[in-house]
BAVEX-480144 format. One record per residue (C-alpha): x, y, z. Coordinates in nm, 2 decimals. Layout:
% residues N
VEXDO      xx      yy      zz
VEXDO       X       Y       Z
...
END
This chain:
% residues 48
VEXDO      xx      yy      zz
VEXDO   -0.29   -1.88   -0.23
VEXDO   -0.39   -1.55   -0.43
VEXDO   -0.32   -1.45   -0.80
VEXDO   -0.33   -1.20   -0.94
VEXDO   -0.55   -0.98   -1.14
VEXDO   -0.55   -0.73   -1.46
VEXDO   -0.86   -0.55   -1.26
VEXDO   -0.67   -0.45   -0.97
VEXDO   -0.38   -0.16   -0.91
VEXDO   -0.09   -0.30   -0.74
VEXDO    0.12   -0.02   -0.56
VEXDO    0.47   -0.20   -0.42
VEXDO    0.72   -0.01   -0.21
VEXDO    1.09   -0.07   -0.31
VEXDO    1.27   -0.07    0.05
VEXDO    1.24   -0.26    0.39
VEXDO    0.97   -0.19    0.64
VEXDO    0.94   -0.33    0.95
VEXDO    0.61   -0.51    0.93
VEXDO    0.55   -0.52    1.26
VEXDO    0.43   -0.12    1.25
VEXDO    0.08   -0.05    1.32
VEXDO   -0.12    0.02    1.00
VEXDO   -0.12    0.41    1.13
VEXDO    0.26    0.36    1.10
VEXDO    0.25    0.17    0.80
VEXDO    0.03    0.44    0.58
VEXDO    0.22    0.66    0.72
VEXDO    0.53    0.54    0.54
VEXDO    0.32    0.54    0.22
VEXDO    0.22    0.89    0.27
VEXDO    0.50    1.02    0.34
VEXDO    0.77    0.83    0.07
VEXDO    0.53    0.74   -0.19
VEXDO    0.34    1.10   -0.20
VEXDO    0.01    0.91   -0.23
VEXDO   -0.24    0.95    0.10
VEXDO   -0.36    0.56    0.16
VEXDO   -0.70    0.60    0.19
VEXDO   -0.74    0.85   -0.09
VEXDO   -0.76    0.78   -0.46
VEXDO   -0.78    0.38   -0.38
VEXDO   -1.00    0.14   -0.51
VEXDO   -1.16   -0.10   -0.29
VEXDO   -0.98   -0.41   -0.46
VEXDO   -0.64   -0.21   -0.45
VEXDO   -0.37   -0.36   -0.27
VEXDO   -0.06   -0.18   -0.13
END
């Protein structure tokens, strides 16, 4: 179980992705629809 926290930035991503992408693929998809690179500007407790 995990809850959440006030400390941490959440970033969600509103459609369907196939999960089964590598995580190459899957920043990918947050690069490219979310405009945000996903190693850049994160904090190391941020989750995507």
């Amino acid at each position: 179980m995990f809850g959440l926290s006030a400390q941490q930035r959440y970033f969600l991503f509103p459609h369907v992705v196939d999960m089964r992408k590598s995580f190459d693929g899957l920043s990918g998809i947050i690069r490219n629809k979310m405009g945000q690179d996903a190693c850049v500007d994160l904090k190391s407790d941020d989750l995507i």
